[in-house]
C-alpha positions as CSV (number, residue, x, y, z in Angstrom):
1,X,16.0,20.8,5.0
2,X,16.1,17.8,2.3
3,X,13.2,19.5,1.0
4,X,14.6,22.9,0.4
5,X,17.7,21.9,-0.6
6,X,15.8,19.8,-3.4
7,X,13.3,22.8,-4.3
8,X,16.5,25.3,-4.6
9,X,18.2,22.8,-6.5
10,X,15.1,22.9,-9.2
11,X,14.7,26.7,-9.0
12,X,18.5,26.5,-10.3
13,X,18.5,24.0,-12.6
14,X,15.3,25.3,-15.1
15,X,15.7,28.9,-14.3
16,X,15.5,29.7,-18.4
17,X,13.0,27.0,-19.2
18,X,11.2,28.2,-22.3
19,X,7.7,26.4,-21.8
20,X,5.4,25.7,-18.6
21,X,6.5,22.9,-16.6
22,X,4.2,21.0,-14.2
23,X,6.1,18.5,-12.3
24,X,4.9,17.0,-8.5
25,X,6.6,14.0,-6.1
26,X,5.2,11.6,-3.5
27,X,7.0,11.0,-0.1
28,X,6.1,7.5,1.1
29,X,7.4,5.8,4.1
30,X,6.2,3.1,6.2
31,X,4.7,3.2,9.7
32,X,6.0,1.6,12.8
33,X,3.9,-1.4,12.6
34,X,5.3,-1.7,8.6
35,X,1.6,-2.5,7.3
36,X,0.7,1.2,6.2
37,X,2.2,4.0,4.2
38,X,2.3,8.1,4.4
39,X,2.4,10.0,1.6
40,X,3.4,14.2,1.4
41,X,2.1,15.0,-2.4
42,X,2.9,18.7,-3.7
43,X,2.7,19.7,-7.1
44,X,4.1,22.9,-9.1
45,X,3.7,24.9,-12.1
46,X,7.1,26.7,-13.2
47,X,5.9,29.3,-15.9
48,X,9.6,30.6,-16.8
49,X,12.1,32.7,-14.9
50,X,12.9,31.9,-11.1
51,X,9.2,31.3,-10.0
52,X,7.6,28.3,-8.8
53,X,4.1,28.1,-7.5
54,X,3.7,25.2,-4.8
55,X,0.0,23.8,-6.2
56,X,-0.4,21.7,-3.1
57,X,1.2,19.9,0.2
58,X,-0.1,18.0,2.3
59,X,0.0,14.3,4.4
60,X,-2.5,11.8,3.4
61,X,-2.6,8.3,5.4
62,X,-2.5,5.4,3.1
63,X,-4.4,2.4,4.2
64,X,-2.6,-1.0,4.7
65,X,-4.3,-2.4,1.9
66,X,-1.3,-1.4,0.0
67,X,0.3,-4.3,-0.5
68,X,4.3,-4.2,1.2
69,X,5.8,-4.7,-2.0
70,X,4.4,-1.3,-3.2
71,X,7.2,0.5,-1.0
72,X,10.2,-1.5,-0.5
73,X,12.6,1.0,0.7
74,X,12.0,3.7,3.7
75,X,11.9,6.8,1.5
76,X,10.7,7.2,-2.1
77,X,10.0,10.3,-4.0
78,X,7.2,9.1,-6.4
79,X,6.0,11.1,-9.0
80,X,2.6,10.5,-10.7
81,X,-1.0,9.4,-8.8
82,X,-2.3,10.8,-6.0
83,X,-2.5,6.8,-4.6
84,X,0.3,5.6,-6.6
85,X,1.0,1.7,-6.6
86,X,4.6,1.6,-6.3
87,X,7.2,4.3,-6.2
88,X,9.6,5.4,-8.8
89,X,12.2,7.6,-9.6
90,X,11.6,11.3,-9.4
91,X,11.7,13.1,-12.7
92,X,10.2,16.6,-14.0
93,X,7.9,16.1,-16.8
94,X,6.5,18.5,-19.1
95,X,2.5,19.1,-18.9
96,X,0.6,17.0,-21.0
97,X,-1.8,18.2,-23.4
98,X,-4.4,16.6,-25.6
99,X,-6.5,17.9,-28.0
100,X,-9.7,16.1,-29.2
101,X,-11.4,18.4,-31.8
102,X,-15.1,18.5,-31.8
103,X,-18.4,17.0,-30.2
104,X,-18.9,13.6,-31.1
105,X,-22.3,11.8,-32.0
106,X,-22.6,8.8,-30.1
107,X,-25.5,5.9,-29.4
108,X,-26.9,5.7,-26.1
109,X,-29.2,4.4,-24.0
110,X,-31.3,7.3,-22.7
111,X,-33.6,7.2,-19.2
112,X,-35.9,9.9,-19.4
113,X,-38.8,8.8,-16.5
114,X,-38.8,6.4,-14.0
115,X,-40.5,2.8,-14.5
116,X,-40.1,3.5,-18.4
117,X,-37.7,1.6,-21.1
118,X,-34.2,3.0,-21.8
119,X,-34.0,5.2,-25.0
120,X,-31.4,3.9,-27.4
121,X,-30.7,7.0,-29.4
122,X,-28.1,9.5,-30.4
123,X,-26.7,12.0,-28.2
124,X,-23.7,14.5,-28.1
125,X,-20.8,14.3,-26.1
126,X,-18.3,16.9,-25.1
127,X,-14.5,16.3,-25.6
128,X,-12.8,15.7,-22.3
129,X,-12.0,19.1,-20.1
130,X,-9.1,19.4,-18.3
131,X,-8.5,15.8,-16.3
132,X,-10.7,13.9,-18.0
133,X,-10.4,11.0,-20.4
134,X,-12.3,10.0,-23.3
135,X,-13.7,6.0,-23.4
136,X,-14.2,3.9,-26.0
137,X,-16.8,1.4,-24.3
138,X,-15.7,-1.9,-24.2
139,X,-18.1,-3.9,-22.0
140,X,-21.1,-2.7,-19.7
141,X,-22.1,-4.9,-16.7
142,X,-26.0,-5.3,-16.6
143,X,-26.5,-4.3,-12.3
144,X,-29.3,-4.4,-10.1
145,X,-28.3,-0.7,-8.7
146,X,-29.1,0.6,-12.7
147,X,-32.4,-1.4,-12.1
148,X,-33.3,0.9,-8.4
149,X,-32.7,4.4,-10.9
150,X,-34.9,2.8,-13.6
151,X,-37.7,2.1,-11.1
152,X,-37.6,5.1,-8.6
153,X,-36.3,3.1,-5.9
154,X,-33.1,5.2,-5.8
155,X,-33.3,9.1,-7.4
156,X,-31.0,10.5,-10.2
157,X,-31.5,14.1,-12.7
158,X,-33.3,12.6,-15.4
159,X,-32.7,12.3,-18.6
160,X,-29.6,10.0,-17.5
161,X,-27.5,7.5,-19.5
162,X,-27.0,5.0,-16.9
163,X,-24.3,2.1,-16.7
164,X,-21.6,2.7,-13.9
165,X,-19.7,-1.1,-14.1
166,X,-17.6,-0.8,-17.4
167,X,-14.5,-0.8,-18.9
168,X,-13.2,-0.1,-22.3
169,X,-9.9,1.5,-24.2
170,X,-8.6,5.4,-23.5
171,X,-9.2,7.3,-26.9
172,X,-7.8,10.8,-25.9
173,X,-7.1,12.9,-22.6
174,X,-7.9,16.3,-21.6
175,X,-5.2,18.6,-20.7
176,X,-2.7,17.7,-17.5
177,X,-3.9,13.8,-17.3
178,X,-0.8,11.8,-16.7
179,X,-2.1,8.6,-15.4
180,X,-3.2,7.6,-18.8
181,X,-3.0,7.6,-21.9
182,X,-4.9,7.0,-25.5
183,X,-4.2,3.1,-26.2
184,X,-4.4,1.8,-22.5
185,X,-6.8,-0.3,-21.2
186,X,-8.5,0.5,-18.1
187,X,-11.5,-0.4,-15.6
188,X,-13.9,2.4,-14.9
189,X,-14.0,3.3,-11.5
190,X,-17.8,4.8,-10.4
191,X,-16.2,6.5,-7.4
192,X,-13.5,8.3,-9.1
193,X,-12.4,10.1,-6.0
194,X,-10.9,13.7,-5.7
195,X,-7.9,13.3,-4.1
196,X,-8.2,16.2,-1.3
197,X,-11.5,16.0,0.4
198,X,-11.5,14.2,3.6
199,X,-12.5,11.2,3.0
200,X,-9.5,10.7,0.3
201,X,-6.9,12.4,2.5
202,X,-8.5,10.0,5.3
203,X,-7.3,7.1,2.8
204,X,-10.9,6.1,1.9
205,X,-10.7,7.2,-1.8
206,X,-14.2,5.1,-2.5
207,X,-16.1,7.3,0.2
208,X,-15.1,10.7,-1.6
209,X,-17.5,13.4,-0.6
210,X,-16.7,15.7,-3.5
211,X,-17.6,12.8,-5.5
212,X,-21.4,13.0,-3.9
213,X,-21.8,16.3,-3.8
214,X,-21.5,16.4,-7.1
215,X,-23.9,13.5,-8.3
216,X,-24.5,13.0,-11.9
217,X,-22.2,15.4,-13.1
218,X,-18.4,15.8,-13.8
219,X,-16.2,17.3,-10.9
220,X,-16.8,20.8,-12.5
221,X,-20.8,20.1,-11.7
222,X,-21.6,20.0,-15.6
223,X,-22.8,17.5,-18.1
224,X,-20.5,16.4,-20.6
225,X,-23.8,14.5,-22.7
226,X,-26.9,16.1,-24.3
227,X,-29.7,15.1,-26.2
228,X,-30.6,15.8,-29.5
229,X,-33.0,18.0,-28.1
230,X,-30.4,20.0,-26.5
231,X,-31.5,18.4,-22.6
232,X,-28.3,17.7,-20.4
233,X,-27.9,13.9,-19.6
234,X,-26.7,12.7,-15.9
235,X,-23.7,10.8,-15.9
236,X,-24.1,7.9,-13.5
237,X,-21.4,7.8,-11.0
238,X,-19.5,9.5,-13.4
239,X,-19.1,6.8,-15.8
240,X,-22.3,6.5,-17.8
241,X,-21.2,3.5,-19.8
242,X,-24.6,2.8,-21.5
243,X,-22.8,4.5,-24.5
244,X,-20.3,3.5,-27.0
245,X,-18.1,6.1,-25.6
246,X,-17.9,7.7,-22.4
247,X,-16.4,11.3,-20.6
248,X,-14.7,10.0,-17.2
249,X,-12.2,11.7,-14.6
250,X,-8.9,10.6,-14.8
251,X,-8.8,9.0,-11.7
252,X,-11.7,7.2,-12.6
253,X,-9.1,5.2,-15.1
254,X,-8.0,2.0,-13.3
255,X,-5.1,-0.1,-15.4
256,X,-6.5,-3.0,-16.7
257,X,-4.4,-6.4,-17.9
258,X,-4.4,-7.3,-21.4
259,X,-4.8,-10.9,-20.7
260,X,-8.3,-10.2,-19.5
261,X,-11.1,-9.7,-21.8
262,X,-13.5,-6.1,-21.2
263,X,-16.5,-8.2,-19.9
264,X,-14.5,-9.4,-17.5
265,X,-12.8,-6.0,-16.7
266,X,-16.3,-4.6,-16.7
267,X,-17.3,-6.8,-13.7
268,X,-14.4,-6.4,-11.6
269,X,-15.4,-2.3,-12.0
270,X,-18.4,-3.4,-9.7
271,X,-19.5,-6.6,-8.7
272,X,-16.5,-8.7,-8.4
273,X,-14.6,-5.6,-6.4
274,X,-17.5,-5.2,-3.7
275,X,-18.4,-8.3,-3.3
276,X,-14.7,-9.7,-3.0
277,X,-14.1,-6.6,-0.8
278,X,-16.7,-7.0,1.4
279,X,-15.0,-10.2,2.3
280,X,-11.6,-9.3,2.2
281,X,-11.0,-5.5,2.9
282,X,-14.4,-5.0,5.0
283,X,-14.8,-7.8,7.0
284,X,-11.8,-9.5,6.7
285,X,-12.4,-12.7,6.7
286,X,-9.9,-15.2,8.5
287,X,-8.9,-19.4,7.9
288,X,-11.8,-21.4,9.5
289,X,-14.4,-18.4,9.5
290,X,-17.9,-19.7,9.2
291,X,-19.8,-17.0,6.6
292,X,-23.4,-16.7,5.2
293,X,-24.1,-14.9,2.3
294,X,-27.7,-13.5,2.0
295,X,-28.8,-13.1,-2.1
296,X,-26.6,-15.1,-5.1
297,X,-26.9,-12.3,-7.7
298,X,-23.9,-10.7,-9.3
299,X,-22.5,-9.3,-5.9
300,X,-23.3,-12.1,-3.9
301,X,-21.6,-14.4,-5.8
302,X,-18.3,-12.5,-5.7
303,X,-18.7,-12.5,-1.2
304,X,-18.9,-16.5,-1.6
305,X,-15.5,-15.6,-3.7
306,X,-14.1,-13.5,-1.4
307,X,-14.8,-16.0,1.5
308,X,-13.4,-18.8,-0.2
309,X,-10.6,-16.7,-0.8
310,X,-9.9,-15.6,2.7
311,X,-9.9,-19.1,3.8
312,X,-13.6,-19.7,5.6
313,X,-14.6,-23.0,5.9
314,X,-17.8,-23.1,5.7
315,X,-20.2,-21.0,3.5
316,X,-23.4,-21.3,3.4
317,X,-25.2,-19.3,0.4
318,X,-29.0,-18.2,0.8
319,X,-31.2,-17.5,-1.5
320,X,-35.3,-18.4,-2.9
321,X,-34.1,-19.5,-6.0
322,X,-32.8,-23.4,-7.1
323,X,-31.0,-22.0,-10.0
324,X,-29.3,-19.3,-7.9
325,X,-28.0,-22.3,-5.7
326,X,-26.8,-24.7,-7.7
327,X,-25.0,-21.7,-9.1
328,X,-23.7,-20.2,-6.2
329,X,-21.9,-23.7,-5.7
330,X,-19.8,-22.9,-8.6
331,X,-17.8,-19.6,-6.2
332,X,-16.9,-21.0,-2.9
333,X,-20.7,-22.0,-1.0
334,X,-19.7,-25.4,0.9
335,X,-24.0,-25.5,1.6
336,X,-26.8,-23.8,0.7
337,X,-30.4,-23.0,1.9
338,X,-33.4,-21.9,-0.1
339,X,-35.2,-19.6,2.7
340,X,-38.5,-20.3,0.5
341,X,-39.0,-23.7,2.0
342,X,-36.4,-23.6,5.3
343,X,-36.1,-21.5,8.3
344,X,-33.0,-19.8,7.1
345,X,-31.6,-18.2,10.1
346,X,-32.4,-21.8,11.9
347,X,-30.6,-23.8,9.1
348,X,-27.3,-21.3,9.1
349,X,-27.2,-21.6,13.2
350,X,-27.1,-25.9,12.5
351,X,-24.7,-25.6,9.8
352,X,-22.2,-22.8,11.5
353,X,-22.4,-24.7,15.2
354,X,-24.2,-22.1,16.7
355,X,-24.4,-19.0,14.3
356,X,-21.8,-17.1,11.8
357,X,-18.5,-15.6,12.5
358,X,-19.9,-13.6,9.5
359,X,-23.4,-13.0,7.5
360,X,-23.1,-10.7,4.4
361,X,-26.4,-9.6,3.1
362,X,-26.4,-9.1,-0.6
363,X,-29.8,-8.5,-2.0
364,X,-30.6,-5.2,-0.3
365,X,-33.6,-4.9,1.7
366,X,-34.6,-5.0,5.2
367,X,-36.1,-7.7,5.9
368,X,-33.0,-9.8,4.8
369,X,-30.6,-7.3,7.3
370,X,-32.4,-8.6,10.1
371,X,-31.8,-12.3,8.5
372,X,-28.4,-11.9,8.9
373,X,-28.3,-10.4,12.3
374,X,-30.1,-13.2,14.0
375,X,-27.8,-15.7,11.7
376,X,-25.1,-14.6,13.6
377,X,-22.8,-16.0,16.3
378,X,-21.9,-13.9,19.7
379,X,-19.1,-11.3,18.5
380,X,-20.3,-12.4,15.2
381,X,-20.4,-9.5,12.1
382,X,-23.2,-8.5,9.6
383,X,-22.1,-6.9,6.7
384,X,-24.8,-4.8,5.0
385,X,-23.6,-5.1,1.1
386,X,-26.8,-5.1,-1.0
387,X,-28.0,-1.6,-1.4
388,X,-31.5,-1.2,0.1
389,X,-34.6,0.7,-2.1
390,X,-34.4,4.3,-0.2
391,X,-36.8,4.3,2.9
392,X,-37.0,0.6,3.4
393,X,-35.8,0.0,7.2
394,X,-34.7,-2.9,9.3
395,X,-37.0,-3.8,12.4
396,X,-33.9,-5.0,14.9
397,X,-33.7,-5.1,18.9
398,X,-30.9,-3.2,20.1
399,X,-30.9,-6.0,22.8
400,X,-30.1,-8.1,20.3
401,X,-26.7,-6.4,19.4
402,X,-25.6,-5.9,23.2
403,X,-26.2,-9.1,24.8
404,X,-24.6,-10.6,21.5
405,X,-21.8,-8.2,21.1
406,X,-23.0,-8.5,17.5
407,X,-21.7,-5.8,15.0
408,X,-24.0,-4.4,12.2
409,X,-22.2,-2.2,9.6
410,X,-21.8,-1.6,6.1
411,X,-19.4,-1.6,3.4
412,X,-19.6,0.3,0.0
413,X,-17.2,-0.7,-3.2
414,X,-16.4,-3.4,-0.8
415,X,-14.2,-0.7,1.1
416,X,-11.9,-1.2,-1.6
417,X,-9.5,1.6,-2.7
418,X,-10.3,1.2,-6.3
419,X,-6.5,2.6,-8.0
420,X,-4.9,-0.3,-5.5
421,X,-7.6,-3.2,-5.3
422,X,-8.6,-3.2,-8.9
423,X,-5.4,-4.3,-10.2
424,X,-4.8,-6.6,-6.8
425,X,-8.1,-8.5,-8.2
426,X,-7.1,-8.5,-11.8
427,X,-4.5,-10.6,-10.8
428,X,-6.2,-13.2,-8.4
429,X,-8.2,-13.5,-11.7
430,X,-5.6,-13.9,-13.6
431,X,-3.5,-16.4,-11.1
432,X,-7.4,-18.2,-11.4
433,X,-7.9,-17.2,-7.6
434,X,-11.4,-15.3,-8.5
435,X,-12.9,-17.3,-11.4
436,X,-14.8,-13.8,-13.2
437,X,-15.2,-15.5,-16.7
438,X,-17.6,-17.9,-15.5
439,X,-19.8,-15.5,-14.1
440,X,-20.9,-13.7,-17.6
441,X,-23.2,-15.8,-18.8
442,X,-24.9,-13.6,-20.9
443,X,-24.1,-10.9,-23.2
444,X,-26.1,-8.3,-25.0
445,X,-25.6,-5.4,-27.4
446,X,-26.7,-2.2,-26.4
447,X,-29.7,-2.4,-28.7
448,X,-30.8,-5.1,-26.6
449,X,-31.1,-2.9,-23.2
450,X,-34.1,-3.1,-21.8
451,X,-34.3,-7.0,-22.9
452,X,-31.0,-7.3,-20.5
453,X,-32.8,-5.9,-17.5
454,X,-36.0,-7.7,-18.4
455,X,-33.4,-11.3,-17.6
456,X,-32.8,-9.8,-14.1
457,X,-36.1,-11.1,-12.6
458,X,-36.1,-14.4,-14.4
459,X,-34.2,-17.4,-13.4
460,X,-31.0,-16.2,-15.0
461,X,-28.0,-16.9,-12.9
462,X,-24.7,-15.0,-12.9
463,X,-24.2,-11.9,-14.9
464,X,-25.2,-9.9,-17.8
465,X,-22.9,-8.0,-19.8
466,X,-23.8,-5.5,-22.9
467,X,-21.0,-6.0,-25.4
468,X,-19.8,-3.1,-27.8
């Protein structure tokens, strides 16, 4: 009834309204336990006399990862994001409508064959369509999962301009974006979900299935780059930030703090959100947990964070390089163990009492996914975060699980809901709960590329960043 009355009440109220209207609300309440939210969305479009067109209704559950002060009261009407982060009044707003102008010619770095070097050329690039933003690149994180593309170990339409960890400043919007604008800051988000598959309406926004069944394109399933030569480029994970400007969704568009600089920004896009996740939305990590984390690259560094964070005790970081070590010691590892000269799994067991409440594996392969199921504990939890070359496989007993009662899953984005984490993390960074600044320790232009992912296999510690 609340709702009709409130839909008559609109039909009255702009029944000579000269121009379109798009308007939509959000319903959130809280569940019994208090720890969760609901949401009914619906949107409209009002095109002048009495009619209104109901664009959409339906329930979504919102995970409890939403923090409580997001919905203080029982019953908000919220206007604005699918996910939004808090409620607010509702209003009626006009659409918004950008225009851009023309194609712009941008520098890029171009992939056109596996196990080759990057292309730093000139491409086109399309003015946003409707929903999407256009991105001034501000900083590019320099990832191992660009490295799997580049060497065939993972398989994306080639030519591609990779980069999928970024951030940078909005320089125009399509038409009806209204969770941005040209001016913000914002992280780059390389699951920029749909909102209505069932994954999203399922409240896992970073498992979007309309985001992979349209891999390396925009939601409409086209390119918004091309090559000189006229070739569509792939957009990887819809970002493609290997460019000094980029064509994202608008949900893609996180909010970023201006206290934080872009190669910071850049990391917690990737790295520093699925690693930190892994520990503290996947796993969920408790006060005097014992953890092991299996690789001390970019990601792995940001699980020793995350367990730190959470409150384990002990953490014992694993890895076959020194440098990576002493390093690691820097985010949160209490001990380490260089499982070139130890018995790893035997070393965790002496350190943990008897095995891990907890072994993340960071480093993506199998071999190290059977390390941290035998590093475990009874009841204990592996937590598969490094992403694996495609057909590599993990020899483990089934035995092992049941008599253990051991649990072997995964976690991707750190199971983060990227609109609501992101900022959550920006500000542990910026309270100095998550030290990210630390972790850039080197920084490139784009020129440089293919030097950048050259660094990866040396003894470089912490994280690359290309710098526009």
């Amino acid at each position: 009834m609340a709702f009709a009355r409130f839909w008559a009440r609109t039909r009255a109220r702009f029944s000579v309204a000269p121009i379109p209207i798009r308007f939509s609300f959000r319903m959130l309440s809280r569940n019994a336990a208090g720890d969760s939210i609901e949401m009914m969305s619906a949107s409209f479009l009002w095109r002048g006399g009495k009619k209104i067109v109901l664009r959409r209704l339906r329930w979504v559950a919102m995970a409890d990862s939403i923090e409580r002060r997001a919905c203080p009261g029982v019953l908000k009407w919220c206007p604005g994001s699918r996910f939004p982060r808090a409620p607010i009044s509702a209003k009626l707003r006009r659409a918004d409508t950008f225009t851009t102008g023309d194609h712009m010619r941008v520098t890029a770095a171009v992939l056109y064959d596996v196990n080759k070097a990057y292309s730093v050329e000139t491409v086109e690039l399309d003015p946003p369509k409707r929903g999407e933003v256009l991105i001034k690149v501000g900083a590019a994180g320099v990832c191992r999962s660009d490295l799997h593309f580049q060497k065939g170990e993972a398989t994306i339409a080639l030519p591609a301009v990779l980069g999928h960890e970024g951030a940078g400043t909005v320089q125009a919007v399509g038409e009806g974006v209204t969770m941005t604008k040209p001016g913000d800051r914002v992280i780059l988000s390389f699951v920029p979900n749909c909102g209505h598959c069932h994954s999203c309406e399922s409240g896992r926004p970073h498992l979007c299935d309309e985001h992979a069944r349209t891999t390396g394109k925009l939601y409409d399933n086209t390119s918004r780059l091309h090559t000189e030569a006229g070739q569509d480029c792939a957009h990887m994970g819809k970002v493609a930030c290997f460019a000094e400007y980029a064509v994202v969704p608008e949900m893609g568009c996180v909010p970023a703090p201006a206290s934080l600089d872009f190669p910071q920004l850049a990391l917690i896009g990737c790295s520093v959100t699925t690693g930190v996740g892994a520990a503290v939305f996947n796993a969920r990590v408790q006060p005097g947990d014992s953890v092991a984390v299996i690789g001390c690259g970019g990601v792995g560094l940001n699980v020793l964070q995350g367990a730190r964070l959470a409150g384990a005790t002990t953490i014992v970081a694993v890895d076959v390089k020194d440098t990576a070590l002493a390093f690691a010691k820097k985010f949160g590892a209490t001990d380490t163990v260089n499982a070139r000269t130890e018995n790893a799994v035997a070393r965790v067991q002496a350190l943990t009492g008897g095995g891990a409440h907890f072994a993340f594996e960071a480093y993506g392969s199998g071999a190290t996914t059977r390390m941290a199921v035998d590093m475990l504990r009874k009841r204990g939890t592996a937590v598969i975060v490094g992403i694996a070359p495609a057909g590599d496989t993990a020899a483990i007993e089934p035995v092992v699980l049941t008599r253990g009662e051991k649990t072997l899953t995964g976690t991707y984005y750190g199971s983060a809901h990227p609109r609501q984490d992101m900022p959550r993390i920006a500000d542990w960074v910026e309270r100095g709960r998550l030290d990210v600044a630390s972790l850039v320790t080197r920084r490139y232009a784009l020129a440089d590329i293919n030097r950048a992912y050259e660094d990866i296999d040396t003894d470089a510690v912490g994280r690359g960043v290309i710098v526009f």
